[in-house]
VOGU-3710 file (C-alpha; in Angstrom, 3 decimals, decimal comma):
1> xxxxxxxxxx> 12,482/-14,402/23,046  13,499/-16,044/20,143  9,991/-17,248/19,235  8,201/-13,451/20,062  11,162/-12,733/17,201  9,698/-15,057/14,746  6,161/-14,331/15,609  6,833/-10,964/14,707  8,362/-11,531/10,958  5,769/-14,223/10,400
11> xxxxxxxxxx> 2,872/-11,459/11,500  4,364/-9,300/8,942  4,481/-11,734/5,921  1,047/-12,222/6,864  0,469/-8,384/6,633  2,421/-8,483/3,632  0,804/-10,906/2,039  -2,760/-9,244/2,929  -1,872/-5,998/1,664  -0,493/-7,230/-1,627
21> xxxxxxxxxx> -3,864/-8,857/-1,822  -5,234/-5,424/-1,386  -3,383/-3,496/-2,991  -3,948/-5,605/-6,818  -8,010/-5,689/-6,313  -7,696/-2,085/-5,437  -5,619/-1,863/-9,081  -8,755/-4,369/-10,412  -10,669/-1,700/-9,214  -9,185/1,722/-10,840
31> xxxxxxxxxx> -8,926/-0,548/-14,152  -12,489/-1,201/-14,080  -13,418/2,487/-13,259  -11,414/3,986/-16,240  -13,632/1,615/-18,482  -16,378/3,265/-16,651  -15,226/6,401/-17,022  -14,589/5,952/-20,628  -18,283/4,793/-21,120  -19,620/7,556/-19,499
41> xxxxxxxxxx> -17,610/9,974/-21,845  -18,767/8,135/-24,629  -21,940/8,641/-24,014  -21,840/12,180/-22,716  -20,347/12,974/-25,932  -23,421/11,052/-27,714  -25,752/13,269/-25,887  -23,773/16,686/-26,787  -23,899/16,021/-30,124  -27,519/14,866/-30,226
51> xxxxxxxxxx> -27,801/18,591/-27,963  -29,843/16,373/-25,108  -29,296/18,476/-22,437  -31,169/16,733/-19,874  -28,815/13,500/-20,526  -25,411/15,987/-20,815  -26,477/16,630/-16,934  -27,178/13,008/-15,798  -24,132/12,189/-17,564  -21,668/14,851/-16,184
61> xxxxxxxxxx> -22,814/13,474/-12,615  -22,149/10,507/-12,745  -19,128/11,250/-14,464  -18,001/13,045/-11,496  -19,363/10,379/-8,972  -17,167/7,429/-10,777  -14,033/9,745/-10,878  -14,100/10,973/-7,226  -14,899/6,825/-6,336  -11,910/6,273/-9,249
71> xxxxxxxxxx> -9,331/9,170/-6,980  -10,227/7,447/-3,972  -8,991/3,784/-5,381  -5,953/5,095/-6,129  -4,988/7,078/-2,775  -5,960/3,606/-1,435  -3,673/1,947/-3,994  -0,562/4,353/-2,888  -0,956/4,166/0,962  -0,901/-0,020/0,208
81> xxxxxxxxxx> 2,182/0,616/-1,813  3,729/2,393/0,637  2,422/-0,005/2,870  4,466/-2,696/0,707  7,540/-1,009/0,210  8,188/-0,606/3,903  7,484/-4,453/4,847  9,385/-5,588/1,926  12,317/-2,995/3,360  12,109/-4,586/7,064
91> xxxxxxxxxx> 11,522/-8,217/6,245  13,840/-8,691/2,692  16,001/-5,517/2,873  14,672/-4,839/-0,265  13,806/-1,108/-1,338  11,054/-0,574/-3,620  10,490/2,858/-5,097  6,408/3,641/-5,289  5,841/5,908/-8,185  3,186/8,256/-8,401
101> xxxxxxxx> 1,663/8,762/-11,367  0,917/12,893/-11,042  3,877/15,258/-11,378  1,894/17,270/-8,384  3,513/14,854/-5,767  6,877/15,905/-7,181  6,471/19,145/-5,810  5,886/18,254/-2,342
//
């Protein structure tokens, strides 16, 4: 019994440990879209100026395609933070807020 106890906490420092893992290359991730993101503006911009209209397009799509990808990292990013808070709540007794960074959860 005792040992089916301690197989249990040490599974869930393992799970713990994997979804901190996760959870800061998913961060990695949103960091590196944002520079993305900001590249693509950039250059949108560029072609709205210059009135290239055929670029404005190409640019506004893929725009589009690295913010979806960029929304997507960071539902990820809050389910592993969630994820977190409650291991680190059953194994440490600590409690960890997760904070959102849209007022729209607020409202929920």
């Amino acid at each position: 019994m005792k040992t089916k106890a301690r197989n249990s906490r040490l599974d869930q420092r393992f799970t713990l440990l994997n979804s901190e893992r996760r959870f800061r290359r998913a961060c990695e991730q949103i960091v590196q879209l944002n520079y993305k993101l900001d590249e693509l503006q950039s250059r949108y911009l560029g072609a709205k100026r210059d009135g290239l209209r055929t670029f404005r397009y190409s640019y506004r799509l893929r725009m589009s395609v690295v913010e979806g990808l960029r929304n997507m990292y960071y539902d990820y990013a809050h389910q592993k933070a969630e994820d977190i808070s409650g291991l680190r709540r059953d194994l440490y007794g600590e409690i960890v807020d997760v904070v959102s960074g849209s007022e729209d959860d607020d409202e929920e």
